[in-house]
C-alpha positions as CSV (number, residue, x, y, z in Angstrom):
1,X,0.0,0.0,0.0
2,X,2.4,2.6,1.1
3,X,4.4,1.6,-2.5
4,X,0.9,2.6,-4.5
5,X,0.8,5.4,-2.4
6,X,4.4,6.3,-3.2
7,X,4.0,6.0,-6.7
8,X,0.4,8.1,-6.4
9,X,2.1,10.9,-4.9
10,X,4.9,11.3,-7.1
11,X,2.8,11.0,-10.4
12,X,0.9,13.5,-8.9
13,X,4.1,15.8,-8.5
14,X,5.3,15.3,-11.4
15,X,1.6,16.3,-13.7
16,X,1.6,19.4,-11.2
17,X,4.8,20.4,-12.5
18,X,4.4,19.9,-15.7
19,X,1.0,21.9,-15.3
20,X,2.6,24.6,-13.9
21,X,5.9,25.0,-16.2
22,X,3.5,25.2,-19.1
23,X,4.8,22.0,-20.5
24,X,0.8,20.2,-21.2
25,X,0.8,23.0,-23.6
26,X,2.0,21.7,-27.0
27,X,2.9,25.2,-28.5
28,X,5.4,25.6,-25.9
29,X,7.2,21.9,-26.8
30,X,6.4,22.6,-30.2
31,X,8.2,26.2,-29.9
32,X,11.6,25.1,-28.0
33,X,12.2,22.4,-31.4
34,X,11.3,25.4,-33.4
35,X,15.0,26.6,-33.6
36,X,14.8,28.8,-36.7
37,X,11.4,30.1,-35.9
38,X,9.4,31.3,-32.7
39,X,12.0,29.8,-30.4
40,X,10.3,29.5,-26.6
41,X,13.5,28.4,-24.2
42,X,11.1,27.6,-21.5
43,X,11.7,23.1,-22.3
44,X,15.7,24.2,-21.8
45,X,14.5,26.1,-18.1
46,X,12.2,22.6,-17.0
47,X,14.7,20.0,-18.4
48,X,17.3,21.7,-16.7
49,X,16.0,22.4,-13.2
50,X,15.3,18.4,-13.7
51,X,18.7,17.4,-14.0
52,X,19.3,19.4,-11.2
53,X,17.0,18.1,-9.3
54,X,17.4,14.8,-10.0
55,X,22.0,15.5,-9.4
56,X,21.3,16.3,-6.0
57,X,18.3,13.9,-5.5
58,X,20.5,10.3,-7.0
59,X,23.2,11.5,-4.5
60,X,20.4,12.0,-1.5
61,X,18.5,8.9,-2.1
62,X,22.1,6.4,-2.8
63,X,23.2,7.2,0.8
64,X,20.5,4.9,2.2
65,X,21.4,1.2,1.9
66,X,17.8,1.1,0.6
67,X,14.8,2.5,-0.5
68,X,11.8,3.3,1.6
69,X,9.2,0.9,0.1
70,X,11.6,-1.7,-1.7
71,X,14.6,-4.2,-0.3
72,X,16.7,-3.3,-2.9
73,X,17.3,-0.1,-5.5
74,X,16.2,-1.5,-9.2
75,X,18.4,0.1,-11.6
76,X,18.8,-0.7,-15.0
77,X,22.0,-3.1,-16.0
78,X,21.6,-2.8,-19.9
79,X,24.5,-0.1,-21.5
80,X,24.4,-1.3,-25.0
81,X,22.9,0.9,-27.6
82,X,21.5,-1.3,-30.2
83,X,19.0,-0.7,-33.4
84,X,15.9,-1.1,-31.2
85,X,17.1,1.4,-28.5
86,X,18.0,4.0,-31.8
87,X,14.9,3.2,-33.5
88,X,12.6,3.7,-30.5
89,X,14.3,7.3,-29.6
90,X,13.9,8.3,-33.5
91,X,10.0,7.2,-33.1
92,X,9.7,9.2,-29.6
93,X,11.6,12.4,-30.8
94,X,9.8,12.4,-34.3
95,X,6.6,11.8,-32.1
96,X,7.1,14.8,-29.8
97,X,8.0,17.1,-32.3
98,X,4.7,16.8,-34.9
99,X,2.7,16.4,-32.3
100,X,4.2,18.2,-28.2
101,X,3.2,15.5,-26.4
102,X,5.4,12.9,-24.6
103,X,4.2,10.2,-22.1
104,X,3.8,12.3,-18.8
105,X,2.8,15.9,-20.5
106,X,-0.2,13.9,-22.4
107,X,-1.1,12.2,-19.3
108,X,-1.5,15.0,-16.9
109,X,-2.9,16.9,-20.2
110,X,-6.0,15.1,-19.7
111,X,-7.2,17.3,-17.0
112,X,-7.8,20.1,-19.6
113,X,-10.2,17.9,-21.7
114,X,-8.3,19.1,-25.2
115,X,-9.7,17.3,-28.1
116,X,-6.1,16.4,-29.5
117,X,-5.3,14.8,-26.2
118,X,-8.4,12.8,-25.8
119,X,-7.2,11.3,-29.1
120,X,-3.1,11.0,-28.5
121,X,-3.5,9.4,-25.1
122,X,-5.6,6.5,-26.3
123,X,-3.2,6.2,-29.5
124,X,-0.6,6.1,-27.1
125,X,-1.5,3.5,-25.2
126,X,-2.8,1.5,-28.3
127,X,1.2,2.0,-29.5
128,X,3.0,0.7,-26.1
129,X,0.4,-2.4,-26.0
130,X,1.6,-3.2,-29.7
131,X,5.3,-2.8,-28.8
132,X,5.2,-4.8,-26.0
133,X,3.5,-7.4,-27.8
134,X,6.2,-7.2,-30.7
135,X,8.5,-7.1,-27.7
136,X,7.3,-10.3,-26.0
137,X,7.6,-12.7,-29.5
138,X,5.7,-15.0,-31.2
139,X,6.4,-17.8,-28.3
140,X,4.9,-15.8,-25.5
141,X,2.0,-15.3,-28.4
142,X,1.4,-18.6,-28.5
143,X,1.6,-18.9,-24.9
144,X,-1.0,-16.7,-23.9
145,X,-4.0,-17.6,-26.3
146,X,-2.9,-21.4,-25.4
C-alpha cells in the first residue's frame, strides 16, 4: 500500500509540475524544437532544473542502503545501444516534435479535456500495447492464447 501510495504521490508531482511550467501545452514543446522560428527556451529552463533536481536527489537517495518501500534499489543493468534502443528514440523524438506530447505531458494533459489529447492518449496507449506485444515474441503469443 504505502508503494501505490508512493508511486500516487509522485505521479501526482510530477503532472503538477508539468502543469505549472507550461509543459501540457503543445505550442510551448512545439516552440523550443522550433530553432529557426518562434523559439520558446522555457523546455531548456524545466529540463534543466530536472537534471538538477534529479543531481542532488540520486546523491540524496544512494546514501540509504535502501529505499523506503523496496529491499533493494532496481536500476537498470543494460549499457548497449543497439538498433531497437535507436529506433525507439527516432519514433519518440519524431513523435514529440509533430505532435508536443510525450508520455507524462499527455497524461496529466488530460485534465484540460483538449480534443487532441483525448485522441493521443488512447493512440498512445494502443502504441506501447503493440510494442510490448512485438516485444514479448511469437512464443509468448502462443503462450497466452494457449
Amino acid at each position: 500500500m504505502k508503494t501505490a501510495l508512493s508511486a500516487l504521490l509522485s505521479g501526482l508531482l510530477f503532472g503538477a509540475g508539468l502543469a505549472i511550467s507550461g509543459m501540457t501545452n503543445t505550442a510551448r514543446v512545439q516552440g523550443f524544437l522550433d530553432l529557426f522560428g518562434a523559439w520558446d527556451p522555457t523546455l531548456a529552463f524545466v529540463m534543466g532544473s530536472g537534471l538538477l533536481v534529479t543531481t542532488f536527489g540520486y546523491r540524496l537517495v544512494f546514501r540509504n542502503p535502501k529505499p523506503l518501500f523496496a529491499d533493494r534499489f532496481s536500476l537498470p543493468t543494460r549499457a548497449d545501444i543497439d538498433a531497437r534502443l535507436l529506433g525507439g528514440a527516432a519514433i519518440f523524438g519524431v513523435g514529440w516534435g509533430l505532435v508536443g506530447y510525450c508520455p507524462g505531458p499527455a497524461l496529466a494533459g488530460l485534465s484540460y479535456g483538449y480534443p487532441q489529447t483525448l485522441v493521443f492518449v488512447p493512440a498512445m496507449i494502443a502504441g506501447l500495447l503493440l510494442a510490448q506485444r512485438i516485444s514479448a515474441g511469437p512464443r509468448s503469443n502462443q503462450l497466452r492464447h494457449a
